[in-house]
C-alpha positions as CSV (number, residue, x, y, z in Angstrom):
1,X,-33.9,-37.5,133.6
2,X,-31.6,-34.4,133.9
3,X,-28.9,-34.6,136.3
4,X,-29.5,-32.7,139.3
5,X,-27.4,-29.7,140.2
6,X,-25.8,-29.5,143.6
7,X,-27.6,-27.0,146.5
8,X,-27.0,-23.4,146.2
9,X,-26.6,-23.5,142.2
10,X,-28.2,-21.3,140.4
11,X,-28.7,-23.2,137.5
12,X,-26.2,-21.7,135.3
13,X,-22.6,-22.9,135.0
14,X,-22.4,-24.9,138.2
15,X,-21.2,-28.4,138.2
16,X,-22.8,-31.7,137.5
17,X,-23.2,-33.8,140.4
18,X,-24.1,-37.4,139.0
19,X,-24.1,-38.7,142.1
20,X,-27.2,-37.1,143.5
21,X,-30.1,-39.4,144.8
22,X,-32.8,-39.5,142.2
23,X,-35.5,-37.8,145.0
24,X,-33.8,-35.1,144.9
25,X,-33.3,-33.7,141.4
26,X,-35.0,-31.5,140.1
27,X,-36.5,-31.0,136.8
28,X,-35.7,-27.4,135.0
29,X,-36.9,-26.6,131.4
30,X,-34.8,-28.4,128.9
31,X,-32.5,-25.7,127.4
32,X,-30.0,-26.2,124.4
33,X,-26.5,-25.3,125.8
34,X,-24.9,-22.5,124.4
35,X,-21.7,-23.7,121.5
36,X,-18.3,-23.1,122.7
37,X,-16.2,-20.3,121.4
38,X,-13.9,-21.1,118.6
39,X,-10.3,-21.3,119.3
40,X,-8.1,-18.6,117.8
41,X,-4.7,-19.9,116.4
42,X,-1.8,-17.5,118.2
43,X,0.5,-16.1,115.7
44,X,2.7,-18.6,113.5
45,X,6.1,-19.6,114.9
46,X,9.2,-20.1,112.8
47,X,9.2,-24.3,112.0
48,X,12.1,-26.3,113.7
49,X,12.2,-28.7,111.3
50,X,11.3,-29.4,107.4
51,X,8.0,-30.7,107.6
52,X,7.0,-29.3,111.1
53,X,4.0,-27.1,109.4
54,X,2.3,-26.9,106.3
55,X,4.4,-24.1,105.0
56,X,7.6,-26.0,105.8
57,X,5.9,-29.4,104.2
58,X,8.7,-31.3,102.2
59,X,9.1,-32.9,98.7
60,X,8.4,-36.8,97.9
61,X,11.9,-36.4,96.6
62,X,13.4,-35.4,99.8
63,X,11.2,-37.4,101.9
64,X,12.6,-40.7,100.2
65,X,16.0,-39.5,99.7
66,X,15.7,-38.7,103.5
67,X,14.8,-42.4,104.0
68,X,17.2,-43.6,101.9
69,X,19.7,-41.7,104.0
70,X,18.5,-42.6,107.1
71,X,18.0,-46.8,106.7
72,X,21.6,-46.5,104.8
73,X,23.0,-45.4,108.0
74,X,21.5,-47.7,110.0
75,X,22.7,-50.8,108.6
76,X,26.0,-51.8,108.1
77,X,26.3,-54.4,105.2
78,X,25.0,-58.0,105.9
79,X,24.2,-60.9,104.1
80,X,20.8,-62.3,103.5
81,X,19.2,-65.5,102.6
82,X,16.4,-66.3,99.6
83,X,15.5,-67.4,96.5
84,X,15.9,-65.8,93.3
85,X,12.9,-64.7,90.8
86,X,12.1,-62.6,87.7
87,X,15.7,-62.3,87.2
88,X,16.2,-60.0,84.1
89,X,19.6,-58.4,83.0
90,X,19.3,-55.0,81.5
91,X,20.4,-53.8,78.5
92,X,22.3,-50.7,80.5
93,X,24.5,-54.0,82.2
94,X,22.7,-54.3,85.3
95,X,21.0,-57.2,86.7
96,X,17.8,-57.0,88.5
97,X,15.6,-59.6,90.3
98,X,13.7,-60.3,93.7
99,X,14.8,-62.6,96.6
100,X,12.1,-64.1,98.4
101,X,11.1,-66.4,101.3
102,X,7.9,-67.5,102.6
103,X,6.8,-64.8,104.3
104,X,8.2,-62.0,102.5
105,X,10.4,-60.5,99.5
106,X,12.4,-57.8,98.6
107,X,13.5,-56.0,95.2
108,X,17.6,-56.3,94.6
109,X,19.9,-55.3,92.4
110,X,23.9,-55.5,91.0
111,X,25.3,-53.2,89.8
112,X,27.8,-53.5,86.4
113,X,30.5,-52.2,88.6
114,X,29.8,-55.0,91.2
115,X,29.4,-58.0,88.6
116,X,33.0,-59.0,88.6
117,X,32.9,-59.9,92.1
118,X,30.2,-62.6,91.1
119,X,31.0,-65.8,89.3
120,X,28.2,-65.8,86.9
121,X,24.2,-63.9,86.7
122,X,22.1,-66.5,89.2
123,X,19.1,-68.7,88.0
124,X,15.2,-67.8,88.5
125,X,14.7,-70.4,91.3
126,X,18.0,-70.3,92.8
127,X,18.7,-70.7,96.3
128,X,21.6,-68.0,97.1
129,X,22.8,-65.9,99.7
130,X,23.6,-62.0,98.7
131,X,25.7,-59.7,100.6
132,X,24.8,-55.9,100.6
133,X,22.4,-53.5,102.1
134,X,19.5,-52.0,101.9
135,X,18.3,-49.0,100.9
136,X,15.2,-46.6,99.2
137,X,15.0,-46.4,95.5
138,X,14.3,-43.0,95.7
139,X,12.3,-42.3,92.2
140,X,9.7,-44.7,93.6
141,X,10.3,-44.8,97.1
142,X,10.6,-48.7,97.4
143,X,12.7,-50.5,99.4
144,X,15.6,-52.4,97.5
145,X,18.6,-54.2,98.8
146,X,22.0,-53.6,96.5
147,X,23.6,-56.5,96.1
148,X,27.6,-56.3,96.2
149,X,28.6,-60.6,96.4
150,X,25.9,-63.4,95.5
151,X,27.1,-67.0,95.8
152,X,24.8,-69.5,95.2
153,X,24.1,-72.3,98.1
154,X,27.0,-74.8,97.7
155,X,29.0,-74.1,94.0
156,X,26.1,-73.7,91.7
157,X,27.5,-70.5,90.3
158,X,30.9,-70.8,90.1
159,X,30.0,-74.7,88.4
160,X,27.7,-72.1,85.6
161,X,30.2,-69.7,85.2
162,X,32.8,-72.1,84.6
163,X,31.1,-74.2,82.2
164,X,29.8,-70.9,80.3
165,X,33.8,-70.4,80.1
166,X,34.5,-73.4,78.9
167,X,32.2,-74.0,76.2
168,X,33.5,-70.2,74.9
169,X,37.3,-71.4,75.2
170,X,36.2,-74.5,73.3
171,X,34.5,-72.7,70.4
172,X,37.2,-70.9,69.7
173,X,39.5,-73.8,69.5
174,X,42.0,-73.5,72.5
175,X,41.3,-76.4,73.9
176,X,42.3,-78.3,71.3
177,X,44.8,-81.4,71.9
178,X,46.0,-80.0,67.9
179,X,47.2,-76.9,69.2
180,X,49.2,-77.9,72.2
181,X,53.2,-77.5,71.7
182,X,55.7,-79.6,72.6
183,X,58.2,-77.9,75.4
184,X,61.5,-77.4,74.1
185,X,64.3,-80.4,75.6
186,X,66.8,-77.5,76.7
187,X,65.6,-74.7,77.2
188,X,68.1,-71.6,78.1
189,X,65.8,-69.2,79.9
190,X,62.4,-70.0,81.6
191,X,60.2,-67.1,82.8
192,X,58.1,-67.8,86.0
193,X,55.0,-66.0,86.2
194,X,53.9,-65.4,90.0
195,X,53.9,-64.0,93.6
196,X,57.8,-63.2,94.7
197,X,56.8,-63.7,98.3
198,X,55.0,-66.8,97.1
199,X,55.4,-71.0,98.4
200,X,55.5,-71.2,94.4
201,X,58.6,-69.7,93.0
202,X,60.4,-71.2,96.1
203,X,59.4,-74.7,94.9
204,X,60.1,-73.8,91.6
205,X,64.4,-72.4,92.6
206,X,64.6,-75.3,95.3
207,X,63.4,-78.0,91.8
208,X,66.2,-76.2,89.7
209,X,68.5,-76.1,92.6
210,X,68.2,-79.8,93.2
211,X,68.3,-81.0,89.2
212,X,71.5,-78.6,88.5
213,X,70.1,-77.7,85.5
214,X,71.5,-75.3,83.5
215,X,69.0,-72.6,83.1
216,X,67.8,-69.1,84.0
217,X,65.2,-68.3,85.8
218,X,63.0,-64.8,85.1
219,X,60.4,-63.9,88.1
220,X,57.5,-62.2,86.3
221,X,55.9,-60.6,89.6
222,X,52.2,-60.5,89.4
223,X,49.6,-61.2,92.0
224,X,48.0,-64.4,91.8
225,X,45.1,-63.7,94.1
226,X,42.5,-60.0,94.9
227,X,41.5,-57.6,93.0
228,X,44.3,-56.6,91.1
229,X,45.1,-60.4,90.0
230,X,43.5,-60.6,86.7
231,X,45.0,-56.9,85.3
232,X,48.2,-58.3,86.4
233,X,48.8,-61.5,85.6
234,X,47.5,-60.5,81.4
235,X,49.9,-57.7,82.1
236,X,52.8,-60.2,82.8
237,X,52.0,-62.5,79.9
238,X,51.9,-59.6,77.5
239,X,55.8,-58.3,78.6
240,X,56.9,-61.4,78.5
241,X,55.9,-62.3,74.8
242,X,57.1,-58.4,73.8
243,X,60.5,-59.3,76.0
244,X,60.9,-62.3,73.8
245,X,63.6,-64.4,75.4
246,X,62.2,-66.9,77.3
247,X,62.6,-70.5,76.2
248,X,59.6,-71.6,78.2
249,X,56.8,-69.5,80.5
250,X,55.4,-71.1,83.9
251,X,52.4,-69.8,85.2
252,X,52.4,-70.9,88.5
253,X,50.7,-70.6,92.3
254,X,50.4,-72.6,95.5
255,X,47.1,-74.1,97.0
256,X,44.6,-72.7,98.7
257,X,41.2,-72.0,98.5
258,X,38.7,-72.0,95.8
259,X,38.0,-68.5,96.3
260,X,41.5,-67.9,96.1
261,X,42.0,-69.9,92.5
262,X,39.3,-68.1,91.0
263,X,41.7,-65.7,88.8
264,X,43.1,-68.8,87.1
265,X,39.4,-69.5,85.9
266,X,38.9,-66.0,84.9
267,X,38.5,-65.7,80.8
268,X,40.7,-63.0,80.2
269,X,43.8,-64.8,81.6
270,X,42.8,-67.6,79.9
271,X,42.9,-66.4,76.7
272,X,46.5,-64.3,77.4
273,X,48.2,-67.8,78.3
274,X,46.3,-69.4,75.2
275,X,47.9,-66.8,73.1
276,X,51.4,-66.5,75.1
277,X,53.4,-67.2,71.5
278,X,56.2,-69.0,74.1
279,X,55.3,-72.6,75.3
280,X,53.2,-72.5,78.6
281,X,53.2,-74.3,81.6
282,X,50.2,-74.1,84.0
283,X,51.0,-75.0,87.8
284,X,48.0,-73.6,90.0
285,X,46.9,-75.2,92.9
286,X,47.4,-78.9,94.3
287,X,46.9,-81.9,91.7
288,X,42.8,-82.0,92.6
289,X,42.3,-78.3,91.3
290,X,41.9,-77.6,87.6
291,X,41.2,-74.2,86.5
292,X,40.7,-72.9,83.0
293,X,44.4,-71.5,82.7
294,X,45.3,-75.4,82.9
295,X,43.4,-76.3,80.1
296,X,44.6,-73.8,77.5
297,X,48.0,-74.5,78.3
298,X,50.7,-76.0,76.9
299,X,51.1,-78.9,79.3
300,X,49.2,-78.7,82.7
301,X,51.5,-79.9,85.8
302,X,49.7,-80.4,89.1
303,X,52.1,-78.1,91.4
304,X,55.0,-75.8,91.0
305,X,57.5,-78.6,91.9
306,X,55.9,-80.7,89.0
307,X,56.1,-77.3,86.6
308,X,60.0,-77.1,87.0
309,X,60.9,-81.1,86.9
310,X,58.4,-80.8,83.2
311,X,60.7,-77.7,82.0
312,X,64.0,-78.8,83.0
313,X,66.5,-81.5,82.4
314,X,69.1,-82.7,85.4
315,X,73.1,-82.6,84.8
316,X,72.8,-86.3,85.2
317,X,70.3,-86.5,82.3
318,X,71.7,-84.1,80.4
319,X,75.3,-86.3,80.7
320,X,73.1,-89.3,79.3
321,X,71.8,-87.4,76.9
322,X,75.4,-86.9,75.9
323,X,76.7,-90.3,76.0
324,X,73.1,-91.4,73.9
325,X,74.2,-88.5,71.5
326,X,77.8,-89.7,71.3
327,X,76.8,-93.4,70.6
328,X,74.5,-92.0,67.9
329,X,76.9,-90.2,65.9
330,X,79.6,-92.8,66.0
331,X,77.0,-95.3,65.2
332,X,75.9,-92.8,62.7
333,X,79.7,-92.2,61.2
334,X,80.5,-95.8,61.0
335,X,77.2,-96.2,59.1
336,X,77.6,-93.5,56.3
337,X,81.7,-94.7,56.2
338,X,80.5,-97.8,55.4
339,X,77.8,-96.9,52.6
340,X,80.2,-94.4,51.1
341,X,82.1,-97.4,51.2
342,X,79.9,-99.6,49.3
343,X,78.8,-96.7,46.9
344,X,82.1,-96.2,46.2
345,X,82.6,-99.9,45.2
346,X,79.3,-99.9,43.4
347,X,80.7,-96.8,41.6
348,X,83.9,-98.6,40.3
349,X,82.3,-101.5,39.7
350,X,79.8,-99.6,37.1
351,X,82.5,-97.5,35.7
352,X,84.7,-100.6,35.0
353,X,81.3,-102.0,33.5
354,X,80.5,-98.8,31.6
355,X,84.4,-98.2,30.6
356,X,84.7,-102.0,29.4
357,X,81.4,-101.1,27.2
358,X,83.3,-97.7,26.1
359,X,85.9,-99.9,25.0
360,X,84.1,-102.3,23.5
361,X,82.4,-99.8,21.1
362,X,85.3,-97.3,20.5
363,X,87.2,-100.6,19.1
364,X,84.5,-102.1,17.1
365,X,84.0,-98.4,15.7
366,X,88.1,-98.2,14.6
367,X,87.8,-101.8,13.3
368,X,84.9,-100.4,11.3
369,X,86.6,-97.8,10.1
370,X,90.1,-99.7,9.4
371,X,87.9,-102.0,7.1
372,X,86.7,-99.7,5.4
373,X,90.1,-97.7,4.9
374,X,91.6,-101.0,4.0
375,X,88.9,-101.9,1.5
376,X,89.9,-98.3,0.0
377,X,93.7,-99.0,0.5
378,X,96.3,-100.2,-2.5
379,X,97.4,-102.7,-0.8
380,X,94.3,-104.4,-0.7
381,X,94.0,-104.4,-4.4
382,X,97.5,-105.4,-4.4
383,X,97.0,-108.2,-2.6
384,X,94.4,-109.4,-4.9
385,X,97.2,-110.0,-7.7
386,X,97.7,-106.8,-8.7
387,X,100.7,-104.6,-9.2
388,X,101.5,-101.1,-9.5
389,X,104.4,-100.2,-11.7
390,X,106.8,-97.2,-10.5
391,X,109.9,-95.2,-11.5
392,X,113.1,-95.4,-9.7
393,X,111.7,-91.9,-8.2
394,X,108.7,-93.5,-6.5
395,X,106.5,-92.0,-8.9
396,X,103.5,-94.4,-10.5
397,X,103.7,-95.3,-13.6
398,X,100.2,-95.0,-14.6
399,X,100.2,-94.8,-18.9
400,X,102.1,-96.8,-21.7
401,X,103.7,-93.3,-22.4
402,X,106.0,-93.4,-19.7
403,X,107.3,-96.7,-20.6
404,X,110.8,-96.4,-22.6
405,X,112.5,-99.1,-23.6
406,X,114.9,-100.2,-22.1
407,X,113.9,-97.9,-19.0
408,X,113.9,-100.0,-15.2
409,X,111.2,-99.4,-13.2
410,X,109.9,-101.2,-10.4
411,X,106.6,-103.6,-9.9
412,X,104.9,-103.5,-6.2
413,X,103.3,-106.6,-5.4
414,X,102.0,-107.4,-2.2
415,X,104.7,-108.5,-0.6
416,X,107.5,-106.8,-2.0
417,X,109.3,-104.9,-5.0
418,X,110.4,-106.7,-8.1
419,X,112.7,-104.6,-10.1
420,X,112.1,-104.8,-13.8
421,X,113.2,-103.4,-17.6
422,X,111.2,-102.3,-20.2
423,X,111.5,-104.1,-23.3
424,X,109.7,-103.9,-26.2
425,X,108.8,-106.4,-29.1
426,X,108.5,-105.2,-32.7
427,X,105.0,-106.4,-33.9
428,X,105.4,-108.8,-37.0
């Protein structure tokens, strides 16, 4: 049925009345309506906008770098909540993974400029909160959120990065009870490494104040706390070793948060108080915190107030000190008078001994000797019977030639002279 056309049409180009009754259409020759005229495009305007027309069409470089641009700007940065997967640390120093929830997932990533602000690279599985923004990885137009703080859900990665530190300190042998060094009883100067405007150094002067004790203090300013803490406080260590005076070095900070400790836990200050070549004190914190610094140093007081009463001595102990030092050396001057003493008497004794012996031998030696002198002596032969015959000159009268008659001469006996006269006998 063709629709019929309304009264006084002449069949060509008048409207379609649909709502004609169906005794009253009529039926005209089907005829195949004529096509419509194809449109003509008017003459190309200038585009508005990149994009706007096919000759203005833009790159798939700008369109995600225009993207990137536009979800940058609208978000500010904002934390977010998910789990960590295929974590994987690149060989260029950034770390890339994906944080996921049920329902979704997103691509993230730190960069190496932004690792310092995070404890320690997070765990596949992890639960964590990241704080950042999002934005268009331009080369392949994916959405990625770049992470600028991480923190795990309670302290799981400041618990890993500490223990990581640890068991680095360890291997290399700093915390070793061998290498800890006694703090000298007196020291003369004590540096004190910390804030100026800190609770710290003002627990540290009223301590000193207090004991009287005869020392100066050196503030090392350095912050203890932000950016800038961990550059600083290695700075501080360093002049102080070059300066070279200081007796003792406290390394000290008031409480707060864990946050606000973190520089003590840090590995590079660590290691400059592990090599400070001046005894070390480390003071940070209340008596519940413990950071690395504490454990490479020398001796580890729990506050700053502790830190001075460890590296000073009061007048009144000093005074004792005295007295005990004056008891010792009289005790001790007594003592050596009174072995000199008995060496002395041991000495005389033995050289008495030793003389007597001297003696002894020296005379038994000249008795030796006179015996034999005497054996060789005329008077020994004299005295056994003999006589020796001499002139009234003295000389000896040793042959029958030197006998005249009638001559005197003398005859030595042993125990005398007995003059005599030579006279001789004519032989029958």
């Amino acid at each position: 049925m063709t629709p019929r056309r309304s009264a006084g049409d002449s069949g060509e180009g008048g409207d379609l009345n649909l709502f004609s009754a169906p005794d009253q259409v009529e039926r005209a020759p089907a005829r195949r309506p004529a096509p419509p005229p194809m449109p003509t495009l008017p003459p190309e305007a200038p585009a508005r906008y990149p994009g706007e027309t096919a000759q203005s069409a833009i790159s798939i470089g700008t369109l995600n770098e225009t993207a990137r641009e536009l979800l940058e700007g609208a978000f500010i940065p904002l934390w977010i909540r998910g789990e960590v997967g295929d974590f994987k640390a690149h060989r260029n120093g950034h770390w890339y993974f994906t944080l996921r929830d049920r329902t979704a997932q997103v691509r993230a990533v730190v960069w190496n400029r932004d690792q310092r602000r995070i404890a320690a690279p997070p765990d596949d599985g992890m639960q964590v909160v990241a704080f950042g923004r999002p934005t268009v990885y331009p080369a392949r137009g994916e959405l990625q959120f770049t992470v600028l703080r991480l923190d795990a859900e309670g302290d799981g990665l400041r618990r890993k990065a500490l223990e990581k530190t640890r068991q680095r300190l360890e291997a290399d042998g700093l915390l070793a009870p061998e290498r800890k060094r006694a703090l000298p009883r007196f020291p003369r100067v004590i540096a004190v490494i910390t804030s100026p405007d800190g609770a710290a150094l003002h627990d540290i002067v009223a301590v000193v104040r207090r004991r009287r004790a005869a020392v100066r203090l050196v503030v090392v300013a350095a912050a203890v706390q932000g950016d800038s803490a961990r550059s600083e406080l290695c700075a501080a260590l360093r002049r102080v070793s070059k300066w070279g005076r200081a007796d003792v070095v406290i390394v000290s900070r008031g409480g707060g948060a864990k946050e606000d400790l973190s520089v003590f836990n840090d590995e590079k200050v660590a290691r400059a108080v592990a090599a400070c070549p001046v005894p070390t004190i480390s003071a940070v914190g209340h008596e519940i915190d413990v950071c690395m610094c504490d454990l490479v140093a020398d001796v580890r007081a729990p506050t700053p107030s502790a830190a001075a009463e460890a590296a000073t001595r009061s007048r009144a102990e000093l005074e004792a000190e005295l007295r005990r030092i004056a008891t010792r050396l009289t005790g001790g001057a007594r003592s050596a008078v009174r072995i000199r003493r008995d060496r002395l008497r041991h000495a005389a004794r033995d050289l008495a001994e030793v003389g007597s012996n001297v003696v002894a031998a020296e005379k038994s030696a000249i008795q030796s000797i006179a015996g034999r002198l005497h054996a060789l002596s005329p008077l020994a032969t004299l005295a056994r019977g003999y006589a020796v015959p001499r002139g009234l000159d003295g000389a000896t009268l040793t042959s029958t030639n030197s006998f005249i008659d009638g001559m005197p001469f003398e005859l030595v006996v042993s125990d005398g002279v007995v003059p005599a006269r030579v006279r001789r006998d004519e032989k029958p």
